[in-house]
Structure formats: structure tokens, C-alpha cells
TIZALUM-447873 format. One record per residue: chain; z, x, y of N, C-alpha, C, CB in turn. Coordinates in steps of 0.2 Angstrom, whole numbers, padded with zeros to 4 digits, always signed. Glycine has a CB too. Example, Ala and Ser with C-alpha at 12.3 -4.5 7.8 and 13.67 -1.06 7.14 Angstrom:
REC:A:+0039:+0066:-0028:+0039:+0062:-0022:+0039:+0066:-0016:+0045:+0057:-0022
REC:A:+0035:+0064:-0011:+0036:+0068:-0005:+0039:+0064:+0000:+0029:+0070:-0003
# end
This chain:
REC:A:-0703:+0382:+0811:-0707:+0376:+0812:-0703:+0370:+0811:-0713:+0377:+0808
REC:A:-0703:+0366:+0815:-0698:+0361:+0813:-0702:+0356:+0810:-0694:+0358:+0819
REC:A:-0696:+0349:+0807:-0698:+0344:+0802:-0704:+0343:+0808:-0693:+0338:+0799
REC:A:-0706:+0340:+0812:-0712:+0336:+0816:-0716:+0341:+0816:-0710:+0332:+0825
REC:A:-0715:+0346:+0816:-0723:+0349:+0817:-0725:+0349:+0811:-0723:+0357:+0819
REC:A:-0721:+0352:+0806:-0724:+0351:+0797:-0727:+0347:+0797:-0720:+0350:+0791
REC:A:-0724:+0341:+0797:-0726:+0334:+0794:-0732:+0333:+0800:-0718:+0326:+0794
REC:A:-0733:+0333:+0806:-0740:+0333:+0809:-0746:+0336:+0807:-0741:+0335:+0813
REC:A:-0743:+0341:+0806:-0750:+0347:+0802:-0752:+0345:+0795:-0748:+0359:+0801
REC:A:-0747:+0341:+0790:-0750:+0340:+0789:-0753:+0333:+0786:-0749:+0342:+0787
REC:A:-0752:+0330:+0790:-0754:+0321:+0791:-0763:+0322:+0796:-0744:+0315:+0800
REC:A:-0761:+0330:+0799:-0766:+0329:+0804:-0773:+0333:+0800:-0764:+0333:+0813
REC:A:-0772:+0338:+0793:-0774:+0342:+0789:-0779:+0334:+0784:-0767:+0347:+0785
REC:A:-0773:+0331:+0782:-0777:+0326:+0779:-0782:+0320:+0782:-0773:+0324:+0777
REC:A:-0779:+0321:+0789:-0786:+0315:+0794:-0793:+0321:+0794:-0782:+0313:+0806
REC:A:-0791:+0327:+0795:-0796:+0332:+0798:-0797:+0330:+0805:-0803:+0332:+0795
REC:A:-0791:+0331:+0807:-0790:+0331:+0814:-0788:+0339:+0816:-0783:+0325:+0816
REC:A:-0786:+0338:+0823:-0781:+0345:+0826:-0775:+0340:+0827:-0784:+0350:+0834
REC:A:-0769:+0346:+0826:-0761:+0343:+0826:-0759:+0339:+0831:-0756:+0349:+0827
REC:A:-0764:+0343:+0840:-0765:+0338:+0844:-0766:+0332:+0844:-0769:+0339:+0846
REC:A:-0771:+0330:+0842:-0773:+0324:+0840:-0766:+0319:+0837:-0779:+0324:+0835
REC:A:-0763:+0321:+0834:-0757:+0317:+0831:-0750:+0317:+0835:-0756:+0320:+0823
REC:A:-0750:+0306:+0837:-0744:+0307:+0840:-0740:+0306:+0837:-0742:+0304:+0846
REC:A:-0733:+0306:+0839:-0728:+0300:+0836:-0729:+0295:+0835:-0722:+0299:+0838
REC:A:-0733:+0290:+0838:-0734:+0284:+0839:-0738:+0282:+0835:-0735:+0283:+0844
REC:A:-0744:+0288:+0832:-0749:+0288:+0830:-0747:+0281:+0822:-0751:+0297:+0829
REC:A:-0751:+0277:+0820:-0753:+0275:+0813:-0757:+0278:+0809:-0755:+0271:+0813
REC:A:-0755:+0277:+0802:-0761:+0282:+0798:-0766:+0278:+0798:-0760:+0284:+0789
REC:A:-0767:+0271:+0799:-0773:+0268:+0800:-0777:+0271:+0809:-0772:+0260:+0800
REC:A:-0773:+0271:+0813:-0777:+0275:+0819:-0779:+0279:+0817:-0774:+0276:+0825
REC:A:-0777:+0284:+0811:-0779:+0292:+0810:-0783:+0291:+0807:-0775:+0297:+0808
REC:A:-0787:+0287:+0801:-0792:+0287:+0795:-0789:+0288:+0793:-0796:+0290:+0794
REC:A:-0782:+0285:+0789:-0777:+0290:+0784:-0779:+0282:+0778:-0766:+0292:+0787
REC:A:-0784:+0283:+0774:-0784:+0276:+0769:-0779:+0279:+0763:-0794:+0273:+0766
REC:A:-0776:+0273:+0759:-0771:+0272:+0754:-0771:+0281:+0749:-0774:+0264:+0750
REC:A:-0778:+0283:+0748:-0778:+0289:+0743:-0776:+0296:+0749:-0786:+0291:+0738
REC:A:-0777:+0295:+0755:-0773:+0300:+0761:-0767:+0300:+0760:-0772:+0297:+0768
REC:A:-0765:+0296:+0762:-0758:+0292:+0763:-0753:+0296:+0756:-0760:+0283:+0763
REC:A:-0758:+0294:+0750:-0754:+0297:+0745:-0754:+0305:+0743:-0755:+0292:+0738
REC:A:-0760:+0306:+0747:-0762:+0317:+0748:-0756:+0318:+0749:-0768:+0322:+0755
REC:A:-0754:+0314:+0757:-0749:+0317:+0762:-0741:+0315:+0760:-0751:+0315:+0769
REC:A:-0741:+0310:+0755:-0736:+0309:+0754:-0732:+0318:+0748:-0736:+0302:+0752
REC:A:-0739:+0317:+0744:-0737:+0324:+0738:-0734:+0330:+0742:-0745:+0327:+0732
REC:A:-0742:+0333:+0751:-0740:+0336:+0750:-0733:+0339:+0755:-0745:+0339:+0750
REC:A:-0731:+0331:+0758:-0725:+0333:+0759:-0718:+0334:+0757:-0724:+0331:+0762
REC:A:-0718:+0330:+0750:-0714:+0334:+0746:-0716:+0340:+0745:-0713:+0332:+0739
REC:A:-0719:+0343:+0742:-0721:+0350:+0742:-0717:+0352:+0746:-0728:+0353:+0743
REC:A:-0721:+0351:+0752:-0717:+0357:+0759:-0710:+0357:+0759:-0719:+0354:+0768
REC:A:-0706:+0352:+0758:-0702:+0352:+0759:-0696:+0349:+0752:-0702:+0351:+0764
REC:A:-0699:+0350:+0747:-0694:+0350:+0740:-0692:+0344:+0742:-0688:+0354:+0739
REC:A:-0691:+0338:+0743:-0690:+0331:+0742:-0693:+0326:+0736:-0691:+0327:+0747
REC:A:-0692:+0320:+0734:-0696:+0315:+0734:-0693:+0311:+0736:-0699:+0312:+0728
REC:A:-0699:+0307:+0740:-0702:+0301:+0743:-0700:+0297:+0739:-0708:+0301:+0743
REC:A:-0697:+0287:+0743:-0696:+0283:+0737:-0702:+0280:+0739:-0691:+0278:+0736
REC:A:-0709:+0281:+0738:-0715:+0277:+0737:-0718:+0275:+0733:-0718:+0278:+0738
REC:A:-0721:+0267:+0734:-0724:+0268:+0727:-0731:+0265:+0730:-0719:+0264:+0720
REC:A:-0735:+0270:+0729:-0743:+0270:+0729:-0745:+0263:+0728:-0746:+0274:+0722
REC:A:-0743:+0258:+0723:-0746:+0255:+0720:-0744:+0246:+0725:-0743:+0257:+0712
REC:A:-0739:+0247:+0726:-0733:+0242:+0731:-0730:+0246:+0738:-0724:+0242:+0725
REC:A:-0733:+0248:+0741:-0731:+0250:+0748:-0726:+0246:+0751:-0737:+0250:+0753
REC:A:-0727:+0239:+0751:-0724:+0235:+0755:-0716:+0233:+0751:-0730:+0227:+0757
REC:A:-0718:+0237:+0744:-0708:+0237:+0740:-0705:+0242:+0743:-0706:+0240:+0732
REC:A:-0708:+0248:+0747:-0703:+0256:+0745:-0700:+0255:+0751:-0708:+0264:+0745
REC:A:-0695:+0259:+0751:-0688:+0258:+0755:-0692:+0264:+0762:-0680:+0262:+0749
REC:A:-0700:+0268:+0763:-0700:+0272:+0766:-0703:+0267:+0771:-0701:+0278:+0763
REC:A:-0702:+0270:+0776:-0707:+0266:+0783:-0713:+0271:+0784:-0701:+0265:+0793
REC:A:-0718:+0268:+0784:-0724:+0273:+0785:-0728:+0268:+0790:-0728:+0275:+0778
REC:A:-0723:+0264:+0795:-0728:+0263:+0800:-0731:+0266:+0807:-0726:+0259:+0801
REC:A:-0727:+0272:+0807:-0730:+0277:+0810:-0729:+0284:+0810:-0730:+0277:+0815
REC:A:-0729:+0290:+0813:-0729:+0297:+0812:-0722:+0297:+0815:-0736:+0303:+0816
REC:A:-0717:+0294:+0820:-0711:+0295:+0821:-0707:+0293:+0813:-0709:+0289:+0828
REC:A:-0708:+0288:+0812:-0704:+0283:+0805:-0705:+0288:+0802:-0707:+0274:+0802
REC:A:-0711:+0291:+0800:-0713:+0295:+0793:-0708:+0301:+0794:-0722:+0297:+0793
REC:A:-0707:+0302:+0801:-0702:+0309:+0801:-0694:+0309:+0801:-0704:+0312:+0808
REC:A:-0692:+0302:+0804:-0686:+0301:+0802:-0683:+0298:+0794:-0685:+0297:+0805
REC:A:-0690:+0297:+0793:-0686:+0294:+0784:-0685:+0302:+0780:-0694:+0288:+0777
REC:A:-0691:+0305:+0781:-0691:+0312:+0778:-0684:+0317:+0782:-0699:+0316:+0780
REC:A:-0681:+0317:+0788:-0675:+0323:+0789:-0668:+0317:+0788:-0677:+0326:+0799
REC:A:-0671:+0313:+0785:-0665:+0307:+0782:-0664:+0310:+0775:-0666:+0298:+0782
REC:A:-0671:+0311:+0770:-0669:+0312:+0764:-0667:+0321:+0763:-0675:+0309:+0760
REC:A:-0671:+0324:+0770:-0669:+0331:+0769:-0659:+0330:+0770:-0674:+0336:+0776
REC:A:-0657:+0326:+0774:-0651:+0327:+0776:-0646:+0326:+0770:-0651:+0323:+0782
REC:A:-0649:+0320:+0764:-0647:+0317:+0759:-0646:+0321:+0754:-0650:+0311:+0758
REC:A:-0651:+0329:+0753:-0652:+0331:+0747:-0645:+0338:+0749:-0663:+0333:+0744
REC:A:-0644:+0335:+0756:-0642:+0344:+0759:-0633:+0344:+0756:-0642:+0345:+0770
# end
């Protein structure tokens, strides 16, 4: 399973959507993803995949991660996979 499918299923786990439903293009606001989402799916993609995230819950608009869509969300993440490798 590659990094875009993970990170769909579960961006699309936390909307209670189908994976379908989630594009690249997609926003967590087009998805229903409000700020405590947003921070589910950030934990459970560390989990999935042994990183952390530079976010911060509190200051979105400080962190170094782009979460203006499901593309950005997947490139910041196979950047920090690439960075821990």
C-alpha cells in the first residue's frame, strides 16, 4: 500500500467517508475534517508510519506542514519519510 493510499484511508476513516470519496485535491474542510479531525488524523498518521509531524494544534498557520489539501498532506509526509530514512 503506498504513502497516498494510507494517508487516504485514513483522512477518509476520519471524515466517515469511502477512500473514494477522497481526492488529492480534496480539503479537510471539503471533507468535514474540523480542527480535533484534523489533529485524529494527524496522530494517526504518525502511528502508521513512525514520523512526527511539525504541527502545532494550537497555531496551524506557524507549522512548517502544508495541510491545504490531501496532495500537500502527502508530500510533506513522503518528505519527512524520506528525511527519517
Amino acid at each position: 500500500m503506498s504513502t497516498q493510499d494510507k494517508v487516504i484511508a485514513i483522512i477518509a476513516e476520519q471524515a466517515v467517508l469511502e477512500p473514494s470519496d477522497v481526492t488529492l485535491e480534496s480539503t479537510l474542510e471539503d471533507l468535514g475534517i474540523d480542527s480535533l479531525g484534523l489533529v485524529e488524523s494527524i496522530f494517526a498518521i504518525e502511528e502508521e508510519f513512525d514520523i512526527s509531524i511539525p504541527f502545532n494544534a494550537n497555531e496551524p498557520s506557524e507549522s512548517d506542514f502544508d495541510i491545504s489539501n490531501v496532495a500537500a498532506i502527502i508530500a510533506g509526509i513522503d518528505k519527512l519519510i524520506a528525511e527519517k530514512a
